[in-house]
C-alpha positions as CSV (number, residue, x, y, z in Angstrom):
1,X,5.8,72.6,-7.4
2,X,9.1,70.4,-7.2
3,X,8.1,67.2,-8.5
4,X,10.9,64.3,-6.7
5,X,12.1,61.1,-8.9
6,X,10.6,57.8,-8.1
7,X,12.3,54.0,-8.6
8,X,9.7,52.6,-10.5
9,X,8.4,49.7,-8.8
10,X,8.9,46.1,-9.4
11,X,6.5,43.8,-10.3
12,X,5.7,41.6,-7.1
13,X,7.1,38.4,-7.6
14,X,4.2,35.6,-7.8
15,X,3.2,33.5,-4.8
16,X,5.5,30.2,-3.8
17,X,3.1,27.3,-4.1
18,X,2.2,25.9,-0.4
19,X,0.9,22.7,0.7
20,X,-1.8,21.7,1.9
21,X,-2.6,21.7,5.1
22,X,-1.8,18.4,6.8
23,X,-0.4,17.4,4.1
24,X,3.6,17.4,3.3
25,X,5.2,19.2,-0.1
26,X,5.5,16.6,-2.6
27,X,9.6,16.3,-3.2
28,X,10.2,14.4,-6.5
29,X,12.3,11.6,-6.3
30,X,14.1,9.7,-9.5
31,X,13.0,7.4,-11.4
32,X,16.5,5.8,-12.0
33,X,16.1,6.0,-16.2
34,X,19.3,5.4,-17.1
35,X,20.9,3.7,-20.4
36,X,24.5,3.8,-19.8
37,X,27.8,4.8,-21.1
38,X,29.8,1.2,-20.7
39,X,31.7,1.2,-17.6
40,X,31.6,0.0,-14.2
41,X,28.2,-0.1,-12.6
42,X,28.1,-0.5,-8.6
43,X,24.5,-1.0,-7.2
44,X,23.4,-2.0,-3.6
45,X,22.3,-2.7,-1.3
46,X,18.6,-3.4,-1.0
47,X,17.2,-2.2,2.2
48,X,13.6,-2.6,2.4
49,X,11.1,-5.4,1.6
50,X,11.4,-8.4,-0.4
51,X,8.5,-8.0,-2.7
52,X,9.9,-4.4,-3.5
53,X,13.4,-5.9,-4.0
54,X,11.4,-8.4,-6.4
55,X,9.2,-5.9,-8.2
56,X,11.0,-2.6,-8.2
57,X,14.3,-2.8,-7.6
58,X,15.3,-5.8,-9.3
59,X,13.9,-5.6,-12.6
60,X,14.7,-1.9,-13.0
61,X,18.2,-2.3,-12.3
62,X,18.4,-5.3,-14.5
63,X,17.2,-2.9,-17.4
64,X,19.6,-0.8,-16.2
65,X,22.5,-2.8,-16.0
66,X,22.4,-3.6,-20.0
67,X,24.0,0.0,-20.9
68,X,27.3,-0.8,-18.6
69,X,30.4,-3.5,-19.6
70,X,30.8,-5.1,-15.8
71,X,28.0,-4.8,-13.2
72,X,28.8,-5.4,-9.8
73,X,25.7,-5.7,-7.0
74,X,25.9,-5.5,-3.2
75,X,23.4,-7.2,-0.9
76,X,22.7,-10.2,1.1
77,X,23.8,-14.0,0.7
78,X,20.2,-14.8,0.3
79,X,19.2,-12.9,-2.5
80,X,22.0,-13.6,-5.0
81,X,19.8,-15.7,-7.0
82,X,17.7,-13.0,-8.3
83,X,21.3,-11.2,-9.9
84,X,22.2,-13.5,-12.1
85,X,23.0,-10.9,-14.6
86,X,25.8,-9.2,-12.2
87,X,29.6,-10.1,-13.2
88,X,30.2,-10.1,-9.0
89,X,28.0,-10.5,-6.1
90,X,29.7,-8.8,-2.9
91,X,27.8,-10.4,-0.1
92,X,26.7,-8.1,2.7
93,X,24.6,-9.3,5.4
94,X,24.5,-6.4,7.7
95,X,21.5,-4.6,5.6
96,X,18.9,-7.3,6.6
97,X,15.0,-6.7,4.7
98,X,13.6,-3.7,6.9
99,X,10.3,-1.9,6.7
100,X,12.2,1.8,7.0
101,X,14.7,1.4,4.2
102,X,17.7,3.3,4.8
103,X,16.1,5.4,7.5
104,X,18.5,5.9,10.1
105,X,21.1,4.1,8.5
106,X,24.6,5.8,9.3
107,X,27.5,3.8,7.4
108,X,28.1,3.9,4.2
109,X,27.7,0.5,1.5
110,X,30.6,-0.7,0.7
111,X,29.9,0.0,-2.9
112,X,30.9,3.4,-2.3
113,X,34.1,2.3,-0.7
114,X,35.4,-0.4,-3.1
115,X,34.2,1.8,-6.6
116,X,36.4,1.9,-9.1
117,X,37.7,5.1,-10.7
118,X,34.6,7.0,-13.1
119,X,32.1,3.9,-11.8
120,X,28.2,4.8,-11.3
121,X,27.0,4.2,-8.1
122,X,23.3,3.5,-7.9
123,X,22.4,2.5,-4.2
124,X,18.7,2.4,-3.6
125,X,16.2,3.7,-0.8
126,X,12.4,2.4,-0.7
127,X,10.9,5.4,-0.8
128,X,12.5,6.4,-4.0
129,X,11.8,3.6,-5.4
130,X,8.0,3.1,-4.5
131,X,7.0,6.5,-4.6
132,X,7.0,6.9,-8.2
133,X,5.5,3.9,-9.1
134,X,2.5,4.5,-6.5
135,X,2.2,7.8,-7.9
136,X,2.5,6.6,-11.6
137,X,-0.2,4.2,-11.0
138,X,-2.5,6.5,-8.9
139,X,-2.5,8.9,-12.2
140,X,-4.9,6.8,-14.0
141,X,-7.5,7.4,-11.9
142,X,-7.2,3.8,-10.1
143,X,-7.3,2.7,-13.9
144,X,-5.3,-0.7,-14.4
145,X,-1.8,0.5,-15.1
146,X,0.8,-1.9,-17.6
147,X,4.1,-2.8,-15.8
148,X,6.9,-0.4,-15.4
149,X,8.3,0.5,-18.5
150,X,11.7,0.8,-17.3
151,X,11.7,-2.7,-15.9
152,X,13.2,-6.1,-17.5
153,X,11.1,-8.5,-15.9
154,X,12.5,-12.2,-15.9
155,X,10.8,-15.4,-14.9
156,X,12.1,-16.6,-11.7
157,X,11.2,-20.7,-12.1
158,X,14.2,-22.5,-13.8
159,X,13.3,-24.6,-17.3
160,X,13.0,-28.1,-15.3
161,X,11.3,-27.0,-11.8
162,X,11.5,-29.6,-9.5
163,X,8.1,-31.0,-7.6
164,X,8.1,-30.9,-4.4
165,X,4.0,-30.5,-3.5
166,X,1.1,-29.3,-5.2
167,X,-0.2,-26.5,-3.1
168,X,2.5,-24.0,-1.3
169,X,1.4,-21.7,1.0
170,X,3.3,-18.6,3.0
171,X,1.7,-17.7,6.3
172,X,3.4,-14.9,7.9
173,X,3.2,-14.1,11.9
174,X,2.6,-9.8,12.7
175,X,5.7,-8.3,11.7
176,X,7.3,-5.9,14.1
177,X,9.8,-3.5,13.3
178,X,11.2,-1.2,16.3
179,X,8.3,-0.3,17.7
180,X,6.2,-0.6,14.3
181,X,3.6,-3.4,13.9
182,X,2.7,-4.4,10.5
183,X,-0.4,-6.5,11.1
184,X,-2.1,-6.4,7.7
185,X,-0.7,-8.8,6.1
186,X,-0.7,-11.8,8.7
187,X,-3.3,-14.7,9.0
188,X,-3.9,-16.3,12.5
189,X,-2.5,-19.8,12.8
190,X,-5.0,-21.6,13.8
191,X,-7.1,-20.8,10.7
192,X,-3.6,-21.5,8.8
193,X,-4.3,-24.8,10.5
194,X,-7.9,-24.8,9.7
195,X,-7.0,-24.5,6.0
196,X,-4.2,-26.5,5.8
197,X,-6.3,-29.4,7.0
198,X,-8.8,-29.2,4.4
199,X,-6.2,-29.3,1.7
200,X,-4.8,-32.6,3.5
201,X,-8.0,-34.0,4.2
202,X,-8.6,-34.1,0.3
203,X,-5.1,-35.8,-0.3
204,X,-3.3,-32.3,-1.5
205,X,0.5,-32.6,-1.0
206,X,1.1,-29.3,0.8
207,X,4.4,-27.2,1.6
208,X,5.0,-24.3,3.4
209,X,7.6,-22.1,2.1
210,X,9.0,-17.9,3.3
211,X,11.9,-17.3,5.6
212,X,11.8,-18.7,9.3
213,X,10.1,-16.7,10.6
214,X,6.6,-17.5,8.5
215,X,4.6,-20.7,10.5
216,X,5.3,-24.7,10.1
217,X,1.6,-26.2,9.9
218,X,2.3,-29.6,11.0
219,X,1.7,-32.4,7.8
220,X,3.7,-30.4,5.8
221,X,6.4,-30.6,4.0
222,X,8.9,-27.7,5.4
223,X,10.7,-25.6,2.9
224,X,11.0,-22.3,4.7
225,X,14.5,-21.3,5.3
226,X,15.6,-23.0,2.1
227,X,17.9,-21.3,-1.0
228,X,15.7,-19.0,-3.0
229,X,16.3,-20.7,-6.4
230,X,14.9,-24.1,-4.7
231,X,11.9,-22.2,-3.1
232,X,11.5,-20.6,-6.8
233,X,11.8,-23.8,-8.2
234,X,9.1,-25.9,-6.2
235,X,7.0,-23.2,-6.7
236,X,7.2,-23.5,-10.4
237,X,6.5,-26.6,-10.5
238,X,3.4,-26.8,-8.3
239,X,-0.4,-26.0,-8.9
240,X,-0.8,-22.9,-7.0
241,X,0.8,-20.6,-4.0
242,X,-1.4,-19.4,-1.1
243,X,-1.2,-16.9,1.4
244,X,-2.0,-12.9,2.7
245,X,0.4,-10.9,1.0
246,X,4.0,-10.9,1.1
247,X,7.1,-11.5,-1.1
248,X,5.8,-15.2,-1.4
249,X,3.1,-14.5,-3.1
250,X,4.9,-12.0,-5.1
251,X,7.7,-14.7,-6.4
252,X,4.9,-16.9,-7.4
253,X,3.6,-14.2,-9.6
254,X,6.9,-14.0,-11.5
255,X,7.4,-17.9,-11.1
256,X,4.1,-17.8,-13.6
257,X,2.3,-19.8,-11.0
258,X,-0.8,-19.1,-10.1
259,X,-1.7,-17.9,-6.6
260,X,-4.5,-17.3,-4.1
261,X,-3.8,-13.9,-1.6
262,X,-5.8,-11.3,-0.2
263,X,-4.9,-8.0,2.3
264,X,-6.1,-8.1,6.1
265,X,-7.2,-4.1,5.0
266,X,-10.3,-3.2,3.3
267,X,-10.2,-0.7,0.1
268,X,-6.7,-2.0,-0.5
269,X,-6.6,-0.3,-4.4
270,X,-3.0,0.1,-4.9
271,X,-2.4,-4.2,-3.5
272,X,-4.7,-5.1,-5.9
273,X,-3.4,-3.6,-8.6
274,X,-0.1,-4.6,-8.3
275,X,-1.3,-8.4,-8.3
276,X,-3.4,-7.5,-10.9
277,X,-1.3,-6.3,-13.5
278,X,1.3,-3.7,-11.9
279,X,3.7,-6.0,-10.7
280,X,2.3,-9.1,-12.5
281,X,4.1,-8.3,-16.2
282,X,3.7,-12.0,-17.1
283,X,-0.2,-12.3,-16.7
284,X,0.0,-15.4,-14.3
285,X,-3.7,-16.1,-13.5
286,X,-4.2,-15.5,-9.5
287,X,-7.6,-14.5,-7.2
288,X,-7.4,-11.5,-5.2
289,X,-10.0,-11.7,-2.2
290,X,-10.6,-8.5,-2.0
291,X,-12.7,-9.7,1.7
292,X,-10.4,-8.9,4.6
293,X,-9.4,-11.7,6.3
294,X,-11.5,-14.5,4.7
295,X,-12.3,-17.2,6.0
296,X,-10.5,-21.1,5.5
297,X,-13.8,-22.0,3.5
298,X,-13.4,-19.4,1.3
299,X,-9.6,-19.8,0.8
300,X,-10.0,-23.0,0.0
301,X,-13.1,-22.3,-2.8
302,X,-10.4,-20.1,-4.3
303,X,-7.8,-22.6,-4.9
304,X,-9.9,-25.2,-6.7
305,X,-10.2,-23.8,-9.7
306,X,-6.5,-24.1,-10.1
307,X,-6.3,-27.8,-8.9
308,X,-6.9,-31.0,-10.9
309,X,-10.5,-32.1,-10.0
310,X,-10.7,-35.1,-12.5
311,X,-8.5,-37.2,-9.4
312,X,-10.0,-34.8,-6.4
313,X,-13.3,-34.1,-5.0
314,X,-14.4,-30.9,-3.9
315,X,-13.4,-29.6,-0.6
């Protein structure tokens, strides 16, 4: 019997992980640890939203920027206040605050053009910014999670804020972007109006502060529009900020003043927590109406506690 050699066999290689159905592979994205080497450090632009500029982006690259000798930042006119820390501030108005990021973005910033020699670029997208943090935070179980510890967070008010009014609210219109409507985080004017006559009623000085775009409730003083470090200012220096969601309400958290905001979304875990303690690192007292569009009553029951009632009466 003729017996015939035989290649032993390999061993099978194991199974590649697959997703989920429905659901997309997970694709890591960095964290942006970085302590530094001295150098040159390029970062910029910010495309994406302001709170995420204000809470993310901000703080970690001001952590970051302590390992390099010069630090030079790219982004618009209007947020050169919050980069204090950078040696230059190249202005660059054509990335405006978008919902998408850098999502169909073509040109390159002109950090990458204008970088010196050996200099670390760092230019940011949204996603790889908020991804981590989400998932970071979801990891406890919806368990209150501390602030970032990459981040060095700084309070936003200078030492002598000056007064303008004692309640500040942001009312934002429904955003569009493209063809994308962002509708949870608006309030409809007339109960803006509803509110913001109560307030007056009681003899509250009231200003209304955000970009343009955010409404003018007549009776009000008008600061929207204005420089960041005066809208920073007024709000550290009055009693309490108002208003759904938005970069606002964010700034007053790292102003240290204490604030009033809710989400036009039920079950909004991940909002909450950043108000709560996420994106809050210095513990400014704030009520979260977890109630989905509330009411003007109940806005205005939430910002008494943070008034002086000795010289008011309830509302």
């Amino acid at each position: 019997m003729t017996t015939y050699w035989k290649p032993p066999k390999t061993p099978a290689a194991p199974p590649r992980p697959r997703p989920r159905r429905g659901r997309k592979a997970r694709v890591e994205t960095p964290e942006y640890e970085d302590d530094g080497v001295g150098g040159t450090l390029f970062a910029g632009p910010w495309a994406g939203e302001f709170g995420w500029e204000l809470c993310s982006w901000n703080p970690r690259l001001r952590k970051i920027a302590k390992g390099y000798d010069r630090v030079i930042v790219e982004g618009p006119a209007a947020s050169e206040y919050l980069y204090e820390f950078a040696d230059e501030y190249i202005h660059n108005e054509t990335t405006p605050h978008s919902s998408d990021g850098y999502k169909g973005r073509t040109e390159l910033p002109s950090v990458f053009l204008n970088r010196e020699a050996g200099a670390k670029v760092l230019a940011p997208a949204w996603g790889s910014m908020g991804k981590p943090e989400t998932r970071q935070w979801a990891k406890t179980g919806n368990r209150p999670y501390p602030p970032h510890p990459l981040k060095d967070w700084k309070c936003l008010a200078p030492e002598n804020p000056e007064f303008v009014a004692e309640i500040l609210c942001a009312f934002r219109p429904v955003k569009q972007f493209k063809k994308r409507i962002l509708s949870d985080k608006e309030y409809p004017e007339e109960l803006c109006v509803q509110l913001v006559d109560k307030l007056l009623l009681r003899g509250f000085s009231v200003a209304c502060i955000g970009g343009l775009d955010n409404y003018y409730i007549p009776g009000t003083i008008d600061l929207r529009g204005t420089p960041l470090g005066d809208q920073c200012s007024a709000i550290g220096a009055s009693k309490v900020v108002v208003g759904p969601s938005s970069g606002p309400l964010h700034l007053a958290s790292l102003c240290k003043t204490p604030h009033v905001v809710w989400y036009n979304r039920p079950n909004q875990i991940t909002s909450y927590a950043r108000y709560e303690n996420y994106w809050n690192p210095f513990d400014t007292p704030h009520t979260y109406l977890k109630q989905p569009a509330p009411t003007p009553e109940q806005i205005a029951e939430a910002v008494m506690p943070y008034i002086d009632k000795e010289s008011k009466d309830d509302l």
